[in-house]
C-alpha positions in Angstrom: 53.1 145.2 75.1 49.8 144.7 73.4 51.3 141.2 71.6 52.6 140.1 75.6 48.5 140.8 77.0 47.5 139.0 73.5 49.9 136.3 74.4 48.7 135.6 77.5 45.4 135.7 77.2 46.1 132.6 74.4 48.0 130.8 77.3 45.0 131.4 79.7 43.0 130.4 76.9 45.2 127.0 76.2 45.3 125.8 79.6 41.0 126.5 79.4 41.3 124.5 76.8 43.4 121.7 78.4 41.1 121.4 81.2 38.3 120.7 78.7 35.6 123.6 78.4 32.9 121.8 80.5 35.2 120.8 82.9 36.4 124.7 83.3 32.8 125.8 83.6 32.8 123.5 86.7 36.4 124.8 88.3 34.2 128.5 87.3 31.2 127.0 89.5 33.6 127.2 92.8 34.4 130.3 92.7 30.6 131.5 92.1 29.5 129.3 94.8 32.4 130.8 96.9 31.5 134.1 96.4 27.6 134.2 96.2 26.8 133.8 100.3 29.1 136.9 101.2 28.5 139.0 97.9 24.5 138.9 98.8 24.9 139.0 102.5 25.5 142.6 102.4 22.9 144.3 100.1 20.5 142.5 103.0 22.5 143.8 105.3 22.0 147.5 103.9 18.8 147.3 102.4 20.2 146.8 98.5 19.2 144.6 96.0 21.0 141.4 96.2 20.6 140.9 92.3 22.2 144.2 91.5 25.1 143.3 93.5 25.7 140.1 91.8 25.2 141.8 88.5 28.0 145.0 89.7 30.5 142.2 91.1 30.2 140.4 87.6 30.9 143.6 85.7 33.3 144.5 88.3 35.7 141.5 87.9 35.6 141.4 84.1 36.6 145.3 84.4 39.4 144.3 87.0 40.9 141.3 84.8 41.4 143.5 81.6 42.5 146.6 83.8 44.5 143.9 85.0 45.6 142.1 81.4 44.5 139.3 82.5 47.4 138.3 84.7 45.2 138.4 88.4 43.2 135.9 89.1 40.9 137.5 91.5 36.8 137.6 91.8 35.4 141.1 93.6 32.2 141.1 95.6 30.7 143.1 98.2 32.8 144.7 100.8 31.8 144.5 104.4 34.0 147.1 105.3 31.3 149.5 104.5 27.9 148.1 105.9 27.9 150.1 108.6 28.6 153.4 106.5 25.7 152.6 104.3 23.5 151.6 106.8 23.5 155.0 108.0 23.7 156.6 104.8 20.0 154.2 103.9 18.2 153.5 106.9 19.8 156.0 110.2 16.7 158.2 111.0 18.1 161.7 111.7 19.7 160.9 108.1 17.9 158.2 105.6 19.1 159.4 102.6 18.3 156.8 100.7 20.0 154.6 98.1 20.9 157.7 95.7 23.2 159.4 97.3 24.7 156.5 99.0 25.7 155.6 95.7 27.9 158.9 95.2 29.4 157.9 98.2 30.4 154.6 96.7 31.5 156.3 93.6 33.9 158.6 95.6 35.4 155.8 97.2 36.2 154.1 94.3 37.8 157.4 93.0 39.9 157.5 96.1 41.6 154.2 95.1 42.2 155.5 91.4 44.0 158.6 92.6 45.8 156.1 95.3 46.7 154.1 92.0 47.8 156.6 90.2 50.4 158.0 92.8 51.7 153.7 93.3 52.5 154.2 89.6 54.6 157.3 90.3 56.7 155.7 93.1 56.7 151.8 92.0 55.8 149.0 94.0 59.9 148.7 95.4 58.5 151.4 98.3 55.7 148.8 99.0 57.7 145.7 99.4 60.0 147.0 101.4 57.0 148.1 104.1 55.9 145.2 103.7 58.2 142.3 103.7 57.3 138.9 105.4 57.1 139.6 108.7 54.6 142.0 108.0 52.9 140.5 104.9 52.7 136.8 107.1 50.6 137.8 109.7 48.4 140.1 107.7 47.5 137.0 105.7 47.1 135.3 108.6 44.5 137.3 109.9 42.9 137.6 106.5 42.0 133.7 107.4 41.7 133.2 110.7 39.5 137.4 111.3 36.8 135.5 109.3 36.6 132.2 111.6 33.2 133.9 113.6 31.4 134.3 110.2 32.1 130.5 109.9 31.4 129.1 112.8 27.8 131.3 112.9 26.7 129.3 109.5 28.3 126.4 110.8 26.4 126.6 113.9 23.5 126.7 112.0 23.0 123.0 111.4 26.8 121.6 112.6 25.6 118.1 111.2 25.0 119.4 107.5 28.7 121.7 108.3 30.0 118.6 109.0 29.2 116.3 106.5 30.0 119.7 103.8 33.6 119.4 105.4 34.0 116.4 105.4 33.2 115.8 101.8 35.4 118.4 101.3 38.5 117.3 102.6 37.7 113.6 101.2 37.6 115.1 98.0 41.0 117.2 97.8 42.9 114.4 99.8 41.6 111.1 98.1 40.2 111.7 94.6 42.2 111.7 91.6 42.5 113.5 88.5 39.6 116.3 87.7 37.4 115.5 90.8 40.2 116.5 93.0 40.2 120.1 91.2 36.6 120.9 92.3 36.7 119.9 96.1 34.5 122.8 96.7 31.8 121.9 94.3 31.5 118.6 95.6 30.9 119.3 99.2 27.9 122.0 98.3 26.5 119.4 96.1 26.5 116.6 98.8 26.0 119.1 101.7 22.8 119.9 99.5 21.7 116.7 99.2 21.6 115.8 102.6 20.1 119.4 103.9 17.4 117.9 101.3 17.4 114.4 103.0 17.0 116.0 106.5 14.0 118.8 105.1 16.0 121.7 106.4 16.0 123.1 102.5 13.2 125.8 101.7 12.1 125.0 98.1 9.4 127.7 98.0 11.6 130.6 96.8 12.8 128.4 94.1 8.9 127.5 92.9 7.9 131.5 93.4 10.8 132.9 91.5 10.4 134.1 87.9 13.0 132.0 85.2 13.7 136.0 84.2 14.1 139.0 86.3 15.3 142.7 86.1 17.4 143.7 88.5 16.3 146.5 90.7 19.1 149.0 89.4 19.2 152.4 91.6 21.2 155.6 89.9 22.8 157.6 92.0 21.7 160.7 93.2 23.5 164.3 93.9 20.2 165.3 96.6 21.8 165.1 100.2 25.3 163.2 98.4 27.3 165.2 100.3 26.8 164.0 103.6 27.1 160.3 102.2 30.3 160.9 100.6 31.7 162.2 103.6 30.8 159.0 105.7 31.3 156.3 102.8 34.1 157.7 101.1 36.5 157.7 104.0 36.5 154.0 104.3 38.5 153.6 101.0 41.5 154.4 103.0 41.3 151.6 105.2 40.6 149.1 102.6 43.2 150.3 100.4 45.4 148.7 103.2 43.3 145.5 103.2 43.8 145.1 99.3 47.2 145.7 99.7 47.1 142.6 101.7 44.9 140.7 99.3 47.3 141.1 96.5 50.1 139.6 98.3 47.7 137.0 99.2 47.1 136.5 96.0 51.0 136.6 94.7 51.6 134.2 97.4 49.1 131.7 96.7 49.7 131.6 92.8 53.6 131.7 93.1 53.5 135.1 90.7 54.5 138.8 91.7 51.7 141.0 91.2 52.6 143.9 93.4 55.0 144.5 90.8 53.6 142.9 87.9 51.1 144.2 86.4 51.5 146.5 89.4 49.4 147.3 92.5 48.8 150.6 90.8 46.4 148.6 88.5 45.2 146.8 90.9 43.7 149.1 93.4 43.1 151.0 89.7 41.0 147.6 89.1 39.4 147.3 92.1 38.5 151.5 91.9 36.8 151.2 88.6 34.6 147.9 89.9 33.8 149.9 92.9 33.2 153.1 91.1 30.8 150.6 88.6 29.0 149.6 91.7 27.7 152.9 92.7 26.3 153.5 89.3 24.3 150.4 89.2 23.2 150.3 92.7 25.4 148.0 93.9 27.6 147.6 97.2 31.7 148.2 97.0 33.5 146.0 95.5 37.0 144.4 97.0 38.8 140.9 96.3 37.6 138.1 97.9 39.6 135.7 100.2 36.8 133.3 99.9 38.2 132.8 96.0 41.7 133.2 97.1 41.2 130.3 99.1 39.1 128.3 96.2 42.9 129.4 94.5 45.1 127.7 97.5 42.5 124.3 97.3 42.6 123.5 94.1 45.9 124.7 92.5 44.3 126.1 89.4 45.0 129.5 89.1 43.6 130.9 85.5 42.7 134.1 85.7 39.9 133.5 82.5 38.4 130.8 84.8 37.5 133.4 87.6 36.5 136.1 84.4 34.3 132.8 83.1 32.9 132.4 86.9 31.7 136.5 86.4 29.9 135.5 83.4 28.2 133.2 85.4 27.7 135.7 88.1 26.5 137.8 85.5 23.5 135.8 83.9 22.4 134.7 86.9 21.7 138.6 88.2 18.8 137.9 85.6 18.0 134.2 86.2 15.2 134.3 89.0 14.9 130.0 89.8 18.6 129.8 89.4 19.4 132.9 91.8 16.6 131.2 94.2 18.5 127.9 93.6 21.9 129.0 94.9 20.0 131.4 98.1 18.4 128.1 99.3 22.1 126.4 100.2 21.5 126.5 104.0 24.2 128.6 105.5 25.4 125.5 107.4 26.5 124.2 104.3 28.7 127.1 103.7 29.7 127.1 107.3 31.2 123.9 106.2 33.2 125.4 102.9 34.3 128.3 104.8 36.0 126.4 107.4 38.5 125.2 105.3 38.9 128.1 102.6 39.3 130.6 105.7 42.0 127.9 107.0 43.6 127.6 103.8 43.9 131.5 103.7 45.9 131.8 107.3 48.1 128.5 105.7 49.4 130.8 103.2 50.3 133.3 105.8 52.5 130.7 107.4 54.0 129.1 104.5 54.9 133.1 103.8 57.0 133.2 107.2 58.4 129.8 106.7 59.3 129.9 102.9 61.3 132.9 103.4 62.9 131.8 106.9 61.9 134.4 108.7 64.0 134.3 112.0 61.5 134.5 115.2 65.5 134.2 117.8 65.6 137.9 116.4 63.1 139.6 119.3 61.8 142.5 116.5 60.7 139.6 114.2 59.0 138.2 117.0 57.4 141.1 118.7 56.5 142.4 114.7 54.4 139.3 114.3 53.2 138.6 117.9 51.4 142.5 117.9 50.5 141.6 114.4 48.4 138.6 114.6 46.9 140.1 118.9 45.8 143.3 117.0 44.3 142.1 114.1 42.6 138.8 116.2 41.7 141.0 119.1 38.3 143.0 117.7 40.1 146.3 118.6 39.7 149.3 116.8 41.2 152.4 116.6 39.7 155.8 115.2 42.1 158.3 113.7 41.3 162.0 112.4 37.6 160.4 112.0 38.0 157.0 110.0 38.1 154.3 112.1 40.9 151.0 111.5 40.3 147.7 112.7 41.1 143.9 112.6 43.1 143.6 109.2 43.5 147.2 108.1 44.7 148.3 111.9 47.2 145.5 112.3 48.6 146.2 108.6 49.2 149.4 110.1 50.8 148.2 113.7 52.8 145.8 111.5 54.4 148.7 108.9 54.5 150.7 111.6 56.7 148.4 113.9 58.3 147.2 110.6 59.6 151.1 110.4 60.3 151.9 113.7 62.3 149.0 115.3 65.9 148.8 114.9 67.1 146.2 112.4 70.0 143.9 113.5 70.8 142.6 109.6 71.8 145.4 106.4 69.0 145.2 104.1 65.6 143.0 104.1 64.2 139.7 102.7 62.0 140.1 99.8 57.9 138.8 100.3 58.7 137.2 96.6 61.5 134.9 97.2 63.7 134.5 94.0 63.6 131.3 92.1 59.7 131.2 93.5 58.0 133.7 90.8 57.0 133.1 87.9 57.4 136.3 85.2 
C-alpha cells in the first residue's frame, strides 16, 4: 500500500512537473485567492484572528492530503456553519466565554467527525452510495452552488462595475485563451479586476503601507474554564456538517471524474477534515470544512492535482506570517470577488446538473421528480428545521429531505443507478 501512496505522489509530482514549477505556483495562486475572502470572513465575523485562521486552514489541508494519501484534491477553510455558535460562545453577554473555551468546543467537533469516520470504516461507503444516488447527490450539489448566490451578489453589489469587468475577464480568459493562460482563468480576472479598482481609487493602500513584512499570528490555546457550556453549543454542529461534507466529497468525485467516497474512503475524509478541525481549535482557529470555492477553481480549470492545492497551503501558510502580503490580498475589493464567485458558485450547481444528466436520471418517473423538486425548494428556500436541539438548514436539511424521500418512496425499477457511473472513474 505504502509503494501505491509513494507512487502516486510521484505521478502528482510528474504532472507538477509537466506544468512547469512556476507555472504550478500560479494554478496554486487560484486556489489561495479562492479561498482567502471566505476563510478570513469568519474570524471577523467571530472576533478571531484572521491570521490564525489562515495559518489552521494551511496546516489543516496538508493534514487532510496525507490523511488522505494524496488522492483528494480539496483546500479546507473556515466553516460558516458555526459563526453563530461561536459568536455566542465569544461575544453573547449572559455567556462571553471567551476564545478559550470556544476552542474546546471546536476540538470536540472535530472529534465527533473522527468517531463518525471511524464507524464509515466499519460499514463501507456501499451504505452511503446507495442513500445517496443521483437524484439525491444532484440536487445537493446543486444547492451547494446556487445557496451561496446571496454572498455573491452582496460583494458584487459592492462596486457591479469592477464585478463586472472581474467576470468578464474571467470568462474571456477560460473561453478564448490558449494553452497555460486558459488554466488560470481565475488569476487573471483578480489581477485585471485589481487593476482597474486601482484605476477608479476604490483600492485602500494604507493597510498595505502600515503592515509589518513579518508578523506573529495571534495564536489562542484553548481553555477547560467554562468549556463545557461551549462544547455543548459548538460541538453539535458537527452533525450537520458531516452531511454537508458528505456532499462536498461527491462534489469533489464528480468534478475530478475519481470515486473518493470509496477511495481512499469517506471514512478518511471526514477523518481528514476532523483532524484539520480538531488542529483549528488548538491554534485558535475557526472549523475547518472543504471549500466549494476550490471545487469550483477544480471544475474551471480542469486541473485537478491534489499537490497543487497542498502547494496553495504552503502558500496559505507563509503568508499567516507575511504582514504587506496578507494586507495585499485583504485590499481586493469584495466586488472583485463578487465577480469570481459568480462563476465558481455557477460552475458548482453545473456539476449538479451534469450529475442528473450523465447518469440519465428519469424525471417521467414522479418519485425522481418530486425527490429533486423538494430537494433543490428545501435547500433554496432559507428554511430551517431544529431537531432534538441542533438546528438543519439550506444544504444539510435538504440532504436530509432528499435521503429521506430517497428511503421512503416506493421505487418502480429493482435496484439503483450508481452516483459514479462505470466507464467514468478513474481507479
Amino acid at each position: 500500500m505504502a509503494g501505491k501512496e509513494t507512487g502516486l505522489f510521484r505521478e502528482n509530482w510528474q504532472e507538477v512537473e509537466d506544468f512547469g514549477k512556476a507555472r504550478a505556483a500560479m494554478l496554486a495562486l487560484q486556489h489561495l485567492f479562492a479561498m482567502f475572502g471566505a476563510t478570513i470572513l469568519v474570524p471577523r465575523l467571530t472576533g478571531l484572528d484572521p491570521a490564525v485562521a489562515l495559518f489552521t486552514s494551511a496546516l489543516g489541508t496538508l493534514a487532510f492530503y496525507f490523511i488522505t494519501r494524496g488522492r483528494v484534491p480539496a483546500y479546507l477553510g473556515s466553516s460558516f456553519s458555526f459563526i453563530i455558535p461561536l459568536q455566542v460562545v465569544v461575544f453573547q453577554e449572559n455567556l462571553g466565554l471567551g476564545i478559550g473555551p470556544a476552542m474546546v468546543g471546536v476540538m470536540f467537533a472535530g472529534l465527533i467527525y473522527v468517531l463518525v469516520a471511524l464507524i464509515l470504516k466499519r460499514v463501507g461507503p456501499e451504505f452511503f452510495k446507495r442513500i445517496l444516488p443521483p437524484v439525491v447527490v444532484g440536487p445537493v450539489i446543486i444547492i451547494i452552488g446556487l445557496a451561496l448566490a446571496p454572498v455573491a451578489r452582496d460583494m458584487f453589489m459592492e462596486h457591479p462595475q469592477t464585478a463586472i469587468i472581474t467576470l468578464i475577464l474571467t470568462v474571456v480568459a477560460s473561453i478564448f485563451l490558449r494553452g497555460f493562460l486558459r488554466l488560470i482563468p481565475i488569476l487573471i480576472g483578480i489581477i485585471g479586476g485589481y487593476v482597474f479598482a486601482l484605476f477608479l481609487g476604490i483600492v485602500d493602500l494604507s493597510p498595505i503601507n502600515e503592515a509589518a513584512w513579518l508578523a506573529w499570528p495571534s495564536f489562542t490555546a484553548p481553555s477547560l474554564q467554562g468549556s463545557l457550556a461551549a462544547i455543548t453549543i459548538i460541538t453539535p454542529i458537527a452533525l450537520v456538517t458531516i452531511v454537508e461534507h458528505l456532499g462536498d466529497v461527491v462534489a469533489l468525485s464528480r468534478t475530478s471524474g475519481k470515486d473518493f467516497v470509496s477511495n481512499p474512503g469517506l471514512h478518511r475524509t471526514l477523518f481528514g477534515d476532523g483532524i484539520a478541525t480538531m488542529i483549528a481549535g488548538l491554534f485558535g482557529g475557526p472549523p475547518n470544512t472543504t471549500y466549494s470555492e476550490n471545487v469550483g477553481v477544480l471544475a474551471l480549470t480542469g486541473v485537478k492535482n491534489a499537490l497543487i492545492v497542498s502547494m496553495a497551503a504552503i502558500f496559505v501558510l507563509s503568508v499567516s506570517f507575511i504582514g504587506k502580503f496578507g494586507a495585499l490580498i485583504q485590499s481586493i475589493p469584495p466586488a472583485v470577488m463578487g465577480g469570481i464567485t459568480f462563476l465558481l458558485f455557477g460552475m458548482i450547481a453545473g456539476v449538479g446538473l451534469r450529475t442528473l444528466t450523465e447518469n440519465e436520471v428519469d424525471f417521467s418517473n414522479p418519485r425522481n421528480l418530486v425527490i429533486v423538486s423538494l430537494t433543490l425548494v428545501v435547500g433554496l428556500s432559507g428554511i430551517s428545521l431544529e431537531v432534538g436541539g441542533l438546528v438543519f438548514e439550506q444544504m444539510g436539511l435538504a440532504a436530509m429531505v432528499g435521503i429521506f424521500l430517497n428511503l421512503v418512496l416506493p421505487r418502480r425499477e429493482i435496484g439503483f443507478v450508481t452516483a459514479f457511473p462505470a466507464g467514468r472513474i478513474e481507479e
